[in-house]
C-alpha positions in Angstrom: -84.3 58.6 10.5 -81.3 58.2 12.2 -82.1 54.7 13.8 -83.0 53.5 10.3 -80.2 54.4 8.6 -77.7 52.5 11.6 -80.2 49.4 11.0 -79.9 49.6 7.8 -76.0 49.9 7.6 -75.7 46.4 10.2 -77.9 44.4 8.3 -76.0 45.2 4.7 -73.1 44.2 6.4 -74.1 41.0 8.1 -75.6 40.1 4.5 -72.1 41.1 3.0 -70.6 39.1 5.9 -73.0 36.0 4.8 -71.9 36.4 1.1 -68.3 36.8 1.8 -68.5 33.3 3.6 -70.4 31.7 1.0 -67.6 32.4 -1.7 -64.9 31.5 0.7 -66.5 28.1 1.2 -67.1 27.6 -2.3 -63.7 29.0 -3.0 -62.1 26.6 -0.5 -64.0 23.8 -2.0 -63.1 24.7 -5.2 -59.3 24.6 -4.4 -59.6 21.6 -2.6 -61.0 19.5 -5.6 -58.2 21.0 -7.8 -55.6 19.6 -5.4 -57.5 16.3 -5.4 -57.1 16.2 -9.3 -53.7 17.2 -8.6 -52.5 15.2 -6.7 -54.3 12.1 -9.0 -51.0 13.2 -11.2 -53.4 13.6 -14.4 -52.2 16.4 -16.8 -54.3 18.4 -18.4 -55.8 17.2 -21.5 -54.2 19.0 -24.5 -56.8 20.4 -26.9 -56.3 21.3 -30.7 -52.7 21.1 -32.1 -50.6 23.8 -30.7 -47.1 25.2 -31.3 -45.3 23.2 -34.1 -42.1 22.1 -33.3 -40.1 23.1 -36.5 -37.3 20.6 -36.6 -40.0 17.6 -36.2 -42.1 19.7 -39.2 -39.1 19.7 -41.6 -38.2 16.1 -40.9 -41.6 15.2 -41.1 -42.1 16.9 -44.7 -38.9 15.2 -46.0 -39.5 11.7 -44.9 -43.2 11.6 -46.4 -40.9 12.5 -49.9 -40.1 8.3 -49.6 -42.7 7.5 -50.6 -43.0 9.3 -53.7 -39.2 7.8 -54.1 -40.7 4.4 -54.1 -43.8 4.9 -56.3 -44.3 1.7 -59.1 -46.7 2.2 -62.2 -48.0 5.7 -64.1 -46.9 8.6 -61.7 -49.0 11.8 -62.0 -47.9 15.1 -60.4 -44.6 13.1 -59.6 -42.2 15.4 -57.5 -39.4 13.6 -58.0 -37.6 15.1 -61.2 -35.2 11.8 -61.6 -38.3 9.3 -61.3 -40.6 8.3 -64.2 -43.0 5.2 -64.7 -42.6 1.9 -64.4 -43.7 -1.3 -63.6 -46.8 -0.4 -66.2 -47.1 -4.6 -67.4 -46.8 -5.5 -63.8 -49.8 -8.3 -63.4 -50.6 -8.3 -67.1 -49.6 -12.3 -66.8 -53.3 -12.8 -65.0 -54.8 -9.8 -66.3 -54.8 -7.7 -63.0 -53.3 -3.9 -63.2 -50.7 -4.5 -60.7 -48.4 -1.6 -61.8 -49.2 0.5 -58.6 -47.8 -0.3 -55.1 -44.4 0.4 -54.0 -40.9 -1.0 -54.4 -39.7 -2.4 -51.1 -36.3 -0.9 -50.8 -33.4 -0.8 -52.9 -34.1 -2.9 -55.3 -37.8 -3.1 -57.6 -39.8 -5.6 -55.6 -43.0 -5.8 -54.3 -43.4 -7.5 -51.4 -46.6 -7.3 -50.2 -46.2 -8.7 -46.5 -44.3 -6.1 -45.5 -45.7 -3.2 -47.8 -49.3 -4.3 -46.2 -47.6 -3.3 -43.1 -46.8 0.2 -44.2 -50.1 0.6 -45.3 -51.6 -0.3 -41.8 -48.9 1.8 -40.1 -49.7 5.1 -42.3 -53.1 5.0 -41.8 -52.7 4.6 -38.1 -51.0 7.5 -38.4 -53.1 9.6 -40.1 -55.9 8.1 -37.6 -54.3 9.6 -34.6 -52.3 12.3 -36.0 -54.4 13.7 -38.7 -54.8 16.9 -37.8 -51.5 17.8 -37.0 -50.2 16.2 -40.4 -53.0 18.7 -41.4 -51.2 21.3 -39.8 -47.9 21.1 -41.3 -49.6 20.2 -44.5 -48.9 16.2 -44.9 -52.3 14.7 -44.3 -52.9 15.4 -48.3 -49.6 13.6 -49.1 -50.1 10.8 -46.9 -53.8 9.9 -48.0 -52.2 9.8 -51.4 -49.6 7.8 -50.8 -51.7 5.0 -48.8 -54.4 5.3 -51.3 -51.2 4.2 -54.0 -50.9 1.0 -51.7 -54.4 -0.3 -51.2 -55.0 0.4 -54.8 -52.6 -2.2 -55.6 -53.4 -4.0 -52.9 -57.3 -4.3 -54.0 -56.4 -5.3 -57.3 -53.6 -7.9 -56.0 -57.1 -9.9 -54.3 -59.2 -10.8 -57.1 -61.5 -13.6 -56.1 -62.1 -14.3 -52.5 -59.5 -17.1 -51.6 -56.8 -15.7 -53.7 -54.0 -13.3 -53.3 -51.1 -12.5 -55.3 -48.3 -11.7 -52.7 -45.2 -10.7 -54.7 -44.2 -9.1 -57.8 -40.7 -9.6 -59.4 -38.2 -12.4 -58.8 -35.6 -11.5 -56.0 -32.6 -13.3 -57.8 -33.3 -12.3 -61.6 -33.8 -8.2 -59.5 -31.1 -8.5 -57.4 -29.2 -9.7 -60.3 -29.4 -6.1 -62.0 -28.8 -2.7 -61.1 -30.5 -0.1 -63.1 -33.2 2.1 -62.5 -37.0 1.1 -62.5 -38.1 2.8 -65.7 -35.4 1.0 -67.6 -36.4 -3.0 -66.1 -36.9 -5.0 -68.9 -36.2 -8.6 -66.9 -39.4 -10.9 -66.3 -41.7 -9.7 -63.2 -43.4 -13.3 -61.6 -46.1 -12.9 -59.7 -46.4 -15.6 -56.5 -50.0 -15.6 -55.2 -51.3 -17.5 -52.1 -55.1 -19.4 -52.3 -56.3 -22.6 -50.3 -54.0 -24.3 -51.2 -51.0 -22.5 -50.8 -52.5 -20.7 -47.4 -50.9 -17.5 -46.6 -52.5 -16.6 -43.6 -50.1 -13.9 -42.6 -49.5 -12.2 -45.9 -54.1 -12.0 -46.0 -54.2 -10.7 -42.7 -51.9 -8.5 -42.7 -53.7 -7.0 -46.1 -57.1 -7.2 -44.4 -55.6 -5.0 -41.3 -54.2 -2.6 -43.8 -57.7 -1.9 -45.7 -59.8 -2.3 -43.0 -57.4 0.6 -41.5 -57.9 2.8 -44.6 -61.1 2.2 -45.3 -61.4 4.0 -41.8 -59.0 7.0 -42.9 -60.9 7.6 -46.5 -64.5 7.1 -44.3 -65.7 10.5 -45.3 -63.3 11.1 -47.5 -64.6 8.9 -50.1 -67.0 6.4 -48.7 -67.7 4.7 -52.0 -63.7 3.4 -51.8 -64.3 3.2 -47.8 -66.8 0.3 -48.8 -64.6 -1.7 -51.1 -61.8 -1.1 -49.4 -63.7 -3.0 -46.1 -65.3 -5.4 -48.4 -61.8 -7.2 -49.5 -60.8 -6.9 -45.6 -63.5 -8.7 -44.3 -63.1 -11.0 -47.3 -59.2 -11.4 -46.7 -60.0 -12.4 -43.0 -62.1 -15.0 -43.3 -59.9 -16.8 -46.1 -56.6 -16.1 -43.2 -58.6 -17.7 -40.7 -60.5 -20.2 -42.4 -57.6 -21.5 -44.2 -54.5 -21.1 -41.7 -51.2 -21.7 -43.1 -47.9 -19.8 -43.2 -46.5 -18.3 -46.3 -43.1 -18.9 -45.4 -44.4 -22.5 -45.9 -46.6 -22.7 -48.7 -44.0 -20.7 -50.5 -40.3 -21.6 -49.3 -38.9 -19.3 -51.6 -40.0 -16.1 -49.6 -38.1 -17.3 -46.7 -34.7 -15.8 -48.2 -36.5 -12.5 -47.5 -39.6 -11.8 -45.4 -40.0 -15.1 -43.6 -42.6 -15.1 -41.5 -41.9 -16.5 -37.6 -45.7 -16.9 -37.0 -49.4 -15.8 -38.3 -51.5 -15.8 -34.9 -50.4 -12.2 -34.2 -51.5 -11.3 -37.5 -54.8 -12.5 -37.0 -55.6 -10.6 -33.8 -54.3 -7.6 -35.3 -56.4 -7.9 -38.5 -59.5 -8.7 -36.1 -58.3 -5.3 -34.0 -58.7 -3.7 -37.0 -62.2 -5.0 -38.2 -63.3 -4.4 -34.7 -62.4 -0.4 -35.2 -63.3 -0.5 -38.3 -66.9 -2.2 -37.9 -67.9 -2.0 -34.6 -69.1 -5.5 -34.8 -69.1 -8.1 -31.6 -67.9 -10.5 -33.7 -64.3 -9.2 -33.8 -64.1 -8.0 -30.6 -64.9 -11.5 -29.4 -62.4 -13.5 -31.6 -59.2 -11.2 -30.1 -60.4 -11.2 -26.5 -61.6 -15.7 -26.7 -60.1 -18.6 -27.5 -58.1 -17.0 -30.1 -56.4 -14.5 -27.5 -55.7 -16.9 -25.3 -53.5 -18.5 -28.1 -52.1 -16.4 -29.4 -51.6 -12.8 -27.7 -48.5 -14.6 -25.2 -49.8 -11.9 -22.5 -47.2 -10.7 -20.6 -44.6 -11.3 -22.7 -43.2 -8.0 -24.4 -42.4 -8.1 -28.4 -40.9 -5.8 -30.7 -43.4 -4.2 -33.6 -42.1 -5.1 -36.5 -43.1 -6.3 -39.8 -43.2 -9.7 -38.7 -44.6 -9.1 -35.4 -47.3 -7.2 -34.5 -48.2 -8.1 -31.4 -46.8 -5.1 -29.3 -48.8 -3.2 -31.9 -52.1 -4.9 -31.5 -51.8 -4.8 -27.4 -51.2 -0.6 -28.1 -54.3 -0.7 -30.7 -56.5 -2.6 -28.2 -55.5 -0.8 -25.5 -57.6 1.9 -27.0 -60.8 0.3 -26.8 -60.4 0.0 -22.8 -59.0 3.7 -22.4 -62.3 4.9 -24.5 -64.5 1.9 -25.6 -68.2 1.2 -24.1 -68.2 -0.1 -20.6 -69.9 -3.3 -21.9 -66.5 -3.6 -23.7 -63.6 -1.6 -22.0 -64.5 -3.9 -18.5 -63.6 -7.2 -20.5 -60.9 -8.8 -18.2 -59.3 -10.2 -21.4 -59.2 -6.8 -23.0 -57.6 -5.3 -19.6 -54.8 -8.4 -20.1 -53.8 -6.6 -23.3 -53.7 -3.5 -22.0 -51.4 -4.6 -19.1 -49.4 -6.2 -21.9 -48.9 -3.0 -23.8 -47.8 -1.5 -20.1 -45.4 -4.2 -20.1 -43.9 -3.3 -23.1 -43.7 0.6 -22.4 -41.7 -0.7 -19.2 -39.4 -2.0 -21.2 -38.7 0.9 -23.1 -38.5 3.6 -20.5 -34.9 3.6 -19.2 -35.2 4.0 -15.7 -37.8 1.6 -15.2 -36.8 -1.7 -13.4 -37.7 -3.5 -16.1 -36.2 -1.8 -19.2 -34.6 -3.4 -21.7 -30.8 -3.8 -21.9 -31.2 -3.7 -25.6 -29.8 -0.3 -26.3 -26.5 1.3 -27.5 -24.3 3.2 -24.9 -26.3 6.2 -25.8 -29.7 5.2 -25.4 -30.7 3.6 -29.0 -32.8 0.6 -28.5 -31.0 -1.5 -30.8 -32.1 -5.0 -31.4 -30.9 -6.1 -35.0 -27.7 -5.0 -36.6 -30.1 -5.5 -40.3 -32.1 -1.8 -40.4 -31.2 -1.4 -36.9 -33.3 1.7 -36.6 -36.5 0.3 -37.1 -37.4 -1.5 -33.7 -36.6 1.9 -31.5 -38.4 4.1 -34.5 -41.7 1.5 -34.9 -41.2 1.6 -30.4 -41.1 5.4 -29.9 -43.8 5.4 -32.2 -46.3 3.1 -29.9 -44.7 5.1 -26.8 -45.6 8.2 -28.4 -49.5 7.0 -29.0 -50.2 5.2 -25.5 -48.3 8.4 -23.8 -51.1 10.1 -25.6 -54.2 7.6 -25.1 -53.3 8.4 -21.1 -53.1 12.1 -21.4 -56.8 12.4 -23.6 -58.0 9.3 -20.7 -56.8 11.4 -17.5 -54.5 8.1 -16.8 -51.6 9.4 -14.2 -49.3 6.7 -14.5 -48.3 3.3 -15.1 -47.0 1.1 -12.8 -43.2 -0.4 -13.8 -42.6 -3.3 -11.1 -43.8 -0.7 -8.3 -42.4 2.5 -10.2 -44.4 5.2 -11.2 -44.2 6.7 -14.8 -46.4 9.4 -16.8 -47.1 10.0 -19.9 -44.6 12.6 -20.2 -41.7 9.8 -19.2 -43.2 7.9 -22.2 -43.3 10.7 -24.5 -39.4 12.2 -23.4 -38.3 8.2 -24.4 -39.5 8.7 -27.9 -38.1 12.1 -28.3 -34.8 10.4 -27.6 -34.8 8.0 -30.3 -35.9 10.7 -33.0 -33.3 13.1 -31.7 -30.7 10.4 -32.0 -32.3 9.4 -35.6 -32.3 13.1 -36.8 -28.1 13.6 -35.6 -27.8 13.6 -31.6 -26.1 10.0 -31.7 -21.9 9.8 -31.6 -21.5 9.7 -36.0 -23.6 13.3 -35.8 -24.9 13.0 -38.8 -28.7 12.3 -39.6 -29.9 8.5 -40.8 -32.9 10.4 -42.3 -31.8 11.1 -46.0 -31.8 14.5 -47.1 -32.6 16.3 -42.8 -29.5 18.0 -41.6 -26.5 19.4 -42.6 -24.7 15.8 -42.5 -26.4 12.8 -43.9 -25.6 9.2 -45.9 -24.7 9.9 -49.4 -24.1 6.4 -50.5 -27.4 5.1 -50.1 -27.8 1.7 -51.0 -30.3 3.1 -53.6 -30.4 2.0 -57.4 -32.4 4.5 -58.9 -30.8 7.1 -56.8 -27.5 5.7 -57.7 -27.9 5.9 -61.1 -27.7 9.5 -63.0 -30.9 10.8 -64.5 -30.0 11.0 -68.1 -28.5 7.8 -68.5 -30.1 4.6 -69.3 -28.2 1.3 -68.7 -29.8 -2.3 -68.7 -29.7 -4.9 -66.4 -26.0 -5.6 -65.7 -24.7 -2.4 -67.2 -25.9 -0.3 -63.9 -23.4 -1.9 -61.9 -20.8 0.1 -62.3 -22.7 3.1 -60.2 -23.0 0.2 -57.2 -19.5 0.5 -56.8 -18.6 4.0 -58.0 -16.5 6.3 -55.5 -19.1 9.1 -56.7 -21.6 10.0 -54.2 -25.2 9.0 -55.4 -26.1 11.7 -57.7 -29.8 11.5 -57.2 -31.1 12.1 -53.7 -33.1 9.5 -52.2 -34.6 12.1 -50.4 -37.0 11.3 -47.0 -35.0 7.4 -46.9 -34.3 6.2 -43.5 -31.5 3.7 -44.1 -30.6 0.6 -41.9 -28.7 2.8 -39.1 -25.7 2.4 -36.9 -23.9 -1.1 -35.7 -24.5 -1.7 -31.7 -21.2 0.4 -31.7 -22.8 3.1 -32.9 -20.6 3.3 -36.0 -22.0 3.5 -39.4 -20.0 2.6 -42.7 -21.5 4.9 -45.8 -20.7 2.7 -48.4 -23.3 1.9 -51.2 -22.5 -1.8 -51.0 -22.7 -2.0 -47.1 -26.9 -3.1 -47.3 -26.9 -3.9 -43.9 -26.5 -0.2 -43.3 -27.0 2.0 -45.9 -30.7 0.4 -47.4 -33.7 2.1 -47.1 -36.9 0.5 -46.5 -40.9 1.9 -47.4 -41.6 0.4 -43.8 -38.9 2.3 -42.1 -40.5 5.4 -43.8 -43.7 4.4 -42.4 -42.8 4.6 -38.8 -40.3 7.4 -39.0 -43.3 9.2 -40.4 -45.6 7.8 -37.6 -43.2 8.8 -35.2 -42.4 12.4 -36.2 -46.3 12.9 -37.0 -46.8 11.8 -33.1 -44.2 14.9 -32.3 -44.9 17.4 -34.5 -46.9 19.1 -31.8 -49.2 18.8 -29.3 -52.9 17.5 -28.9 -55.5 15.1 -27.9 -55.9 12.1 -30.1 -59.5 11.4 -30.7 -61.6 8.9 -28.8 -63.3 7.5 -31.4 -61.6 6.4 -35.3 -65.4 6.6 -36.8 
């Protein structure tokens, strides 16, 4: 019994002895594979939207009130107590319900070129950043509000070839100052058609439905449909009959003049590719049409007028998660090196970053809306910073410098930090955030107090008032500081103190991106 039982006892052990080893290999193994992803630099992908970061939440939830501000037609639940409707004849001239849309800033236009633009710019948004708009309880209000946009901008397309680009008359509006529910002066309407071409102003209309038509997808796939109908339809008449706006139409120039329309065709057909899946699209940004247009290599600034920084960011997304038959394209891989080009630029340590800033870090390219280029750039930081974390990408390469996506993201908390008070004025340029904001926003209805009524010429006596506005144009983002980093609050200083519905669109972008932290999805459909 005895022999047994010290038998027993030295084969447990040598089989304990056997096990022991196995989990320290595997162990060993394990930990060696860890330091291997390690040391590839790649963070960990972020899963569902985590802690909110309040002061993003609250700016967030004020600027999204903009757009509301800048609502045309028959406003239901309107949450602005000193708004009401107007614009209700707009179109009525050709028989089209053009009373929808938005004003552009200030004043009571409707520009579509650049309101297009805020329509393609939300619902990238709300395509990356849905769920933590969801979170803080915007996705809601920013459906609405782009649905506001490509309503009118459905009904400004009524036959294939034609499009009505403009309501209003900028001298007889700028002429007046009074409020929108009180305009009584004649509202034009310019349209393009072939020919008058306007093959920005189309494209730019097809990227922003064919962009929506993904965000209201299973929301409302009847309106999906139509919306992607017209986009497809707008395309085709932008590319088939190519011509500038700025051209056919001389008079625009004054205003939104347009310095080119290739860039607005790849980012249309960027658009239809996400939107359709189809070859087709893919093929005309990455062929012949790429190769003339995209200027690969060459960093831009995202803008209104030029959308080429945006379209390199947007097609970058196809080569950090497309199909290999796709992502492998050696033209799409030239975009994507162009999009790295331009975060370069932007990150200030890297070798080849931009000199276009203010003394404390603004990117500052225009003294017009000066806030828009480094809003509309933290913005695309923000997303590709993202499409590397969700793609396990370490790093990009600056000239031989390594940077990660937390370098990229860090840039674009500086410029909303410095938009939201942490610049040398300390006050906010984000109407109605903060303790310290403008109060002379160059603003008519704003300007104007609620229970008064005056007509065209009457008004402008509150443009030059000494009286702060009474009406808070609440979630604006006026122009922003000189390149001294001064800012003048003076109603009559426009340069500064105007608003725009495409600033609020990337400022809303921007802060959506922030708001917290999470993956963005692989896939838009």
């Amino acid at each position: 019994m005895e022999e047994k039982k010290k038998s027993g006892g030295w084969c447990g052990w040598f089989i304990v002895l056997i096990v022991v080893a196995a989990l320290g290999l595997g162990i060993f193994f394990s930990v060696t594979r860890i330091r291997r992803k390690s040391d590839s630099g790649a963070a960990p992908v972020p899963g569902p939207p985590g802690a909110v970061t309040k002061k993003y939440a609250d700016a967030l939830k004020i600027a999204m009130q903009f757009f509301d501000v800048q609502k045309s037609g028959k406003l239901v639940n309107n949450p602005i107590s000193w708004r009401g409707d107007s614009a209700l004849n707009d179109g009525s001239g050709a028989r089209l319900d053009l009373s929808k849309g938005m004003y552009d800033a200030g004043d009571h236009m409707k520009f579509n070129f650049p309101m297009a633009f805020t329509a393609t710019v939300l619902s990238w948004t709300i395509l990356e950043y849905g769920d933590q708009m969801k979170v803080v309880d915007q996705l809601e209000p920013a459906q609405a509000s782009l649905r506001w946009i490509t309503d009118y901008l459905v009904n400004s397309h009524p036959t294939d070839n034609v499009l009505y680009i403009q309501v209003g008359n900028p001298e007889i509006d700028h002429g007046c100052w009074n409020k929108p529910e009180n305009m009584t002066e004649a509202r034009p309407l310019l349209q393009v058609n072939t020919s008058a071409p306007g093959t920005e102003v189309a494209a730019e209309t097809a990227a922003a439905l064919a962009s929506a038509s993904l965000v209201f997808k299973t929301v409302d796939s009847t309106y999906s449909s139509l919306l992607l109908r017209h986009a497809r339809q707008l395309f085709s008449f932008a590319d088939g009959y190519r011509g500038s706006y700025s051209v056919s139409i001389p008079e625009v120039q004054t205003y939104y003049n347009s310095t080119g329309y290739g860039d607005e065709l790849l980012w249309a057909a960027s658009w239809l590719y996400h939107a359709t899946g189809e070859k087709s699209y893919f093929d005309y940004v990455t062929g012949a049409n790429g190769d003339a247009f995209a200027n690969f290599g060459s960093p831009t600034w995202f803008s209104w007028d030029n959308k080429l920084a945006g379209t390199q960011v947007l097609l970058s997304r196809v080569s950090f998660f497309g199909p290999n038959d796709v992502s492998n394209s050696n033209s799409l891989l030239k975009y994507r090196q162009s999009a790295e080009a331009v975060m370069c630029g932007l990150l200030p340590k890297s070798p080849t970053a931009t000199s276009s800033r203010t003394d404390n870090g603004l990117i500052w390219v225009s003294q017009w809306n000066a806030l828009q280029h480094p809003v509309a750039s933290a913005f695309l930081a923000t997303i590709y910073s993202d499409y590397m974390l969700t793609s396990r990408t370490a790093r990009i390469s600056c000239n031989g410098n390594r940077f990660t996506p937390s370098d990229l993201r860090k840039f674009s908390i500086s410029q909303v930090d410095y938009v939201l008070g942490k610049n040398p004025m300390k006050m906010s340029y984000l109407v109605g955030y903060g303790d310290k904001y403008p109060q002379f926003v160059h603003h008519r209805g704003a300007s104007i107090p609620a229970d008064v009524n005056p007509g065209c010429r009457d008004g402008f006596r509150w443009l030059d008032s000494d009286s702060p506005n009474p009406n808070i144009a609440m979630g604006a983002l006026v122009g922003g500081p000189f390149l001294n980093e001064s800012y003048i609050d003076s109603r009559n200083n426009s340069m500064q103190a105007e608003p725009s519905t495409y600033n609020s669109a990337v400022i809303v972008g921007l802060l959506s991106s922030l708001v917290t932290t999470s993956s963005v999805v692989q896939s838009f459909s």
